[in-house]
C-alpha positions in Angstrom: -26.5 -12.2 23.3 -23.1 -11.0 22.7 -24.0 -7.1 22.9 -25.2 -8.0 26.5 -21.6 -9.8 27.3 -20.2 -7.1 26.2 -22.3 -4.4 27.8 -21.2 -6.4 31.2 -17.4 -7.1 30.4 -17.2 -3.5 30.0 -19.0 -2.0 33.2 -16.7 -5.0 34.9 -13.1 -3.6 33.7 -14.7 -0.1 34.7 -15.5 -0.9 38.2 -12.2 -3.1 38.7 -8.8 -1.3 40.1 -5.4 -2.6 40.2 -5.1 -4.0 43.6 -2.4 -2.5 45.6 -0.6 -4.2 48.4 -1.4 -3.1 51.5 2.4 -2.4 53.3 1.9 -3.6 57.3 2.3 -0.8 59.6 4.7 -2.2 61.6 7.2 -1.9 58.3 6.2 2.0 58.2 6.9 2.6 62.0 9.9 0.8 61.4 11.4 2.6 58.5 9.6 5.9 59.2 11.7 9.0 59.9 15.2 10.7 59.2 18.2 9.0 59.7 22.0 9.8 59.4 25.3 8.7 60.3 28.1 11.0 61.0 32.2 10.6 61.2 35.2 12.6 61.3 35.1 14.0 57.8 31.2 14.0 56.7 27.7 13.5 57.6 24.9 12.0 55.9 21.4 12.1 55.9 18.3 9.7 54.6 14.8 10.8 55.3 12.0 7.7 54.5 8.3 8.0 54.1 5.1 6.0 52.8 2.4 8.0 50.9 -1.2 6.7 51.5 -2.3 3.9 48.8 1.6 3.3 47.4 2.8 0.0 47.4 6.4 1.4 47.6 8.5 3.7 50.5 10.1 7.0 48.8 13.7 6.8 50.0 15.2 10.6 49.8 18.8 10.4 49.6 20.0 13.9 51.2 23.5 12.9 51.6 26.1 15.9 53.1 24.2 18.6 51.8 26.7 19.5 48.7 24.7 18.1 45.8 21.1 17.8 45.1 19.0 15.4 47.2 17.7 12.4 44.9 14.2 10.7 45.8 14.2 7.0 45.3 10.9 4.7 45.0 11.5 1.5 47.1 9.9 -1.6 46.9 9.2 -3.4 50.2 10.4 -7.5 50.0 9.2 -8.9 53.9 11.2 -7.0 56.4 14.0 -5.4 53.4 13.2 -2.2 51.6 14.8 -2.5 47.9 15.9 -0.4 45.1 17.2 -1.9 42.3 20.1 -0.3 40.4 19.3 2.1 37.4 22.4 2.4 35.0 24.1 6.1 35.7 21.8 6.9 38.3 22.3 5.0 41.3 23.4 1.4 42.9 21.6 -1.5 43.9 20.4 -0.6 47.6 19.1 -2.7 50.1 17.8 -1.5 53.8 17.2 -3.2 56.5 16.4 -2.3 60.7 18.9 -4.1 63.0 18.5 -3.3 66.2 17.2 0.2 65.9 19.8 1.0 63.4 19.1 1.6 59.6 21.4 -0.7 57.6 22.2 0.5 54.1 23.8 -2.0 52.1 24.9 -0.7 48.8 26.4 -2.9 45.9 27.8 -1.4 43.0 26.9 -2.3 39.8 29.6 -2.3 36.4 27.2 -1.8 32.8 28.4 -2.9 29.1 27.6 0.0 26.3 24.2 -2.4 25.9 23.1 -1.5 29.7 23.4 -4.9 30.8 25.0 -6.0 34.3 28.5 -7.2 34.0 29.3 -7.1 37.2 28.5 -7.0 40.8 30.6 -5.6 43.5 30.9 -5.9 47.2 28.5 -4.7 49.4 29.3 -1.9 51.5 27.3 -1.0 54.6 26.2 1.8 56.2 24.6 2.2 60.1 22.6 4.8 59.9 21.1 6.4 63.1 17.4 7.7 63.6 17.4 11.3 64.2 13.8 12.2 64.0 10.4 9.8 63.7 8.4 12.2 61.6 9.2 13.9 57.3 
């Protein structure tokens, strides 16, 4: 008898997949595109996409052009798109649509030697403004 429970639990785990959340298409519409902001003294630019059968939004950070882009993965919490701070890489980021504008709130984050938090800064935001729909 237990050969035979066995035989099954195994053809179960092989036919079973991690189930990924489906993200709502309104959220990828929404976030969708290239944005960028631009004042006196710089420009910016963010493009954000969804690749079929992620559960996250990759987040390229193409900033004024002078340094390398960076890619971020981020994870999608109701209407907020989220990436959490990695120590020497980048800063906690949250984004958000407000009335057609991408909000970028970015909160810096101070490490210990250990790579633990020790403390959280302000939030500074950023209005971003679509420039194309389409990566």
């Amino acid at each position: 008898m237990r050969p035979i429970l066995f035989i099954i639990f195994l053809l179960f785990i092989g036919h079973s997949e991690a189930q990924v959340q489906e993200i709502p298409d309104r959220i990828k519409s929404t976030f969708t595109g290239t944005w960028g902001y631009k004042t006196r003294f710089q420009t910016n630019t963010v493009v954000i996409w969804f690749e079929p059968g992620k559960d996250y939004a990759s987040f390229k950070d193409i900033g004024s052009g002078e340094a390398p882009a960076r890619t971020f993965q981020a994870q999608v919490k109701g209407k907020v798109l989220f990436i959490p701070a990695k120590q020497g890489i980048n800063d906690e980021i949250e984004l958000e649509i407000i009335k057609g504008k991408l909000n970028l709130r970015a909160r810096r984050i101070t490490w210990d030697n250990d790579g633990n938090v020790v403390q959280k800064g302000n939030v500074a935001t950023t209005f971003f403004k679509r420039i194309a729909d389409q990566h």
